[in-house]
N, C-alpha and C positions, 0 to 999 in steps of 0.2 A: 230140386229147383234151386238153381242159385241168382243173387242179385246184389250189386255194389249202390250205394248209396250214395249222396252228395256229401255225408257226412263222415262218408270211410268207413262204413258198416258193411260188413260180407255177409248176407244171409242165407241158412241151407233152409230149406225146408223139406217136408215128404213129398213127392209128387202122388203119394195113394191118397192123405191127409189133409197135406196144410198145415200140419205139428210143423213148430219151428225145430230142426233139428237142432243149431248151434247159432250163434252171430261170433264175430273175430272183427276186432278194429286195424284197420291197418293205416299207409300214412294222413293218404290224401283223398280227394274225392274220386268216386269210381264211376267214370262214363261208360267204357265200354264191357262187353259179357264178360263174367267169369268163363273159363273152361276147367275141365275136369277130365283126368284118365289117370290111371293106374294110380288108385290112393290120393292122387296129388287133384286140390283145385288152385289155380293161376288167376292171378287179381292185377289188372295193370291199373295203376293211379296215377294222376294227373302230373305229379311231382316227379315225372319218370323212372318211381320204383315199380318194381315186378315182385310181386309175392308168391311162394310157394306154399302151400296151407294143408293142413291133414286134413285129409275129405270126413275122417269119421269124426272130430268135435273142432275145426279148424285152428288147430295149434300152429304156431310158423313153425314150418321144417327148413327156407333160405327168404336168401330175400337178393336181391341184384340190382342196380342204378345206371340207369346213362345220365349223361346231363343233357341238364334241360335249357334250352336258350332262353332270353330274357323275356320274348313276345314268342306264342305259338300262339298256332287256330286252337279253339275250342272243339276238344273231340281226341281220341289214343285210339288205335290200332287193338282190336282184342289178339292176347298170344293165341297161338295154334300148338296143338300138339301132333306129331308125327312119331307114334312109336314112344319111343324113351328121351325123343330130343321135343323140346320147346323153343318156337318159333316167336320172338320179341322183336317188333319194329315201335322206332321211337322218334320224339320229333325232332332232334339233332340229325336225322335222316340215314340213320344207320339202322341193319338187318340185322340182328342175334342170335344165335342156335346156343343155347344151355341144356346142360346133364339136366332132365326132367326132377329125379330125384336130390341131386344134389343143388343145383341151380350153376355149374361151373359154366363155366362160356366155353364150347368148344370151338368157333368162327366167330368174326364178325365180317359184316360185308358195308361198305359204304354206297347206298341207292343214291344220294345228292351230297353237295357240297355246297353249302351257302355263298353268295355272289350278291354282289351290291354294297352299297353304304350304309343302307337306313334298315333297320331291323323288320322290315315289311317288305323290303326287296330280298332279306336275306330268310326267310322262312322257308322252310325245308320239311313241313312234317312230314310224317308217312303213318297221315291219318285210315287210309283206307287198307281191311284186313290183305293181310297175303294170303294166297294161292297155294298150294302144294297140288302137283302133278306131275306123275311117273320121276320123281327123285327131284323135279325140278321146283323152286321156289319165285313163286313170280312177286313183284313189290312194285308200288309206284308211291312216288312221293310228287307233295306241292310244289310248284314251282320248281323240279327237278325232272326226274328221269323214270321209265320205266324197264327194268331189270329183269332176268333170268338168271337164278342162282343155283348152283350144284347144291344138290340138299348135304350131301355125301363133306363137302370142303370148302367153301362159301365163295367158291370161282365165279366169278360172274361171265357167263355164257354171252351172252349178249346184253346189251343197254342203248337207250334209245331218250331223246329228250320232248319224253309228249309225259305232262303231269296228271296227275289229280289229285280228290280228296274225297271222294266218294266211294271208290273202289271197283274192283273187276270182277269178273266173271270168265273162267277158261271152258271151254270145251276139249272135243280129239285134235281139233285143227286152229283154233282161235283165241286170240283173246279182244275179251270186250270192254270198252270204259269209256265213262265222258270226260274231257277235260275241264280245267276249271271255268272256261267260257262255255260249257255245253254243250260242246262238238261231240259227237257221237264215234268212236274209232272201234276198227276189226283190223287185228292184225295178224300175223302170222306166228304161232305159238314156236316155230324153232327158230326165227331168226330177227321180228319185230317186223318186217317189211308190213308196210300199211296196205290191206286187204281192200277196203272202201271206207268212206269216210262221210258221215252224213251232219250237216250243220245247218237241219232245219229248224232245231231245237234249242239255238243257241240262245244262252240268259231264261233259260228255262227252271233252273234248278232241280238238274235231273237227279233223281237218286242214283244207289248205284244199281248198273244193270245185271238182270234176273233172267235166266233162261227157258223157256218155256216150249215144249216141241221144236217147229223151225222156227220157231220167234226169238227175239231178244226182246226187253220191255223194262219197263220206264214211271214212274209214277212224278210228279212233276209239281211247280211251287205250286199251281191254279186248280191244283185238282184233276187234272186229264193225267190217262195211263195211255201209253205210248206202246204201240204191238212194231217190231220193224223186224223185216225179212234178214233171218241170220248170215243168210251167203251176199245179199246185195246192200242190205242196208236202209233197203226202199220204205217207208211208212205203210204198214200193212192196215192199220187201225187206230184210232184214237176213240177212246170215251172218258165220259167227265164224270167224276160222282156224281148221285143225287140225280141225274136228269138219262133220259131216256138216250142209247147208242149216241155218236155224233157221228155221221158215215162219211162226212167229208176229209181226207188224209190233208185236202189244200186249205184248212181252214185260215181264213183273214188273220192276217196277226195283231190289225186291228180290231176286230172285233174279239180275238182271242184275249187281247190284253183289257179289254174292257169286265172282262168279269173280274168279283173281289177275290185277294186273293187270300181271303181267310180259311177257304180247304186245303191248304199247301198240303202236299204228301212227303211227311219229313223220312219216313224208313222203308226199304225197301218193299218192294208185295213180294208176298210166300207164294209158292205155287207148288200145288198138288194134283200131277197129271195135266188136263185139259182144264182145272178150276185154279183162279186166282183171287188172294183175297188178298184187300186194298184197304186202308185205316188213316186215314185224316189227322192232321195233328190236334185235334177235339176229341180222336177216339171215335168219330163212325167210321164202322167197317160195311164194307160193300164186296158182295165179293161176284166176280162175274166168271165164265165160262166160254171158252173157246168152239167155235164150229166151225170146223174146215169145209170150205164149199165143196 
């Protein structure tokens, strides 16, 4: 089990145990996951360095830097590993493929390009993980663009200007994501064309969406989890922690915004088969189950 700290501590432990196997300080504070494959675990920090670390007592084996603009969001991209390449998106708004073991940059690919005057019109991160499917590299950035990149030479296949910061979800034929206002989008995995597009949800603070059977789903600031039909988009279900089913999909937005909104659901829900389990940013988990009529 690995874990980054606010204080730039990387810790392994046993997944049999709970022994600490090593700690390794690295620069900066570490929001998002470490990964781990072939000997190598990968640590992105705040300061937008990328560390390369010996999995068996966390030595640095590299280390590699984008720069970082003066104001980002709060929140990095965790690296991905595909094989022997490592997958870095940063908030200068640039895609990275580096030698796993060595850390060499073998592409880089630009997802946005900052635009405006004032350093809040010019934010660019690309907070939300990328994608990897069949050689292809999917990325979206804030206030930028969403991309298809050749894993193989960092070509960008197509691009398309709908943002986020929360992150996607692909399937065989889609891809899925909110934008930064909440809008719900399905688009078409080879060429971006917009599939349906559903914006009941907007100023919800959706997490990023999670695919579950035909569903796509949702966990939201108030505490309701959001089930919506993956071909149309349609709201199939909504329930709220703590309180019994809600069966209305037209619930009042009035009365929706009247609850408090101290259950926000800040990380996405896991889902295992036809069960999803859902955790509050207090830490109660609730976990409910699917039945298809």
């Amino acid at each position: 089990l690995l874990f980054g700290t606010s204080d730039g501590q990387v810790i392994s432990l046993s997944a049999g145990t709970g022994n600490v196997n090593w700690k390794a300080q690295v620069s900066s504070e570490v929001l998002a996951a470490p990964a781990a494959g072939n000997s190598i675990v990968l640590v992105r920090c705040v300061n937008g360095q990328l560390f390369g670390l010996d999995s068996k007592d966390g030595s640095q084996r590299w280390v590699t830097e984008q720069r970082t603009p003066a104001l980002t969001l709060r929140g990095t991209s965790a690296p991905v590993i595909v094989g022997d390449v490592v997958l870095g998106a940063f908030d200068n708004g640039n895609l990275v493929a580096m030698n796993l073991q060595t850390g060499k940059e073998l592409w880089q690919a630009s997802i946005a390009v900052p635009t405006g005057r004032t350093d809040i019109e010019r934010l660019i991160d690309i907070d939300a993980n990328v994608v990897v499917m069949d050689d292809v590299v999917y990325a979206v950035a804030f206030q930028g663009r969403i991309a298809a990149v050749q894993l193989g030479s960092g070509r960008i296949i197509w691009a398309r200007d709908v943002d986020s910061y929360t992150g996607i979800s692909v399937d065989a034929y889609r891809i899925y994501l909110t934008d930064s206002q909440g809008q719900v989008w399905a688009m078409d995995r080879n060429n971006g064309a917009t599939l349906w597009k559903q914006d009941a949800l907007v100023r919800r603070s959706l997490t990023r969406p999670v695919l579950q059977g035909q569903y796509v789903m949702f966990g939201d600031f108030n505490g309701f989890v959001h089930w919506l039909q993956r071909d149309t988009g349609a709201i199939a279900a909504r329930v709220k922690m703590k309180v019994a089913d809600y069966t209305s999909p037209g619930l009042d937005e009035t009365d929706d915004l009247s609850f408090p909104k101290s259950d926000n659901i800040l990380s996405p829900p896991v889902v295992e088969k036809n069960t999803t389990f859902v955790m509050n940013r207090f830490g109660y988990i609730e976990v409910f189950e699917i039945a298809t009529p």
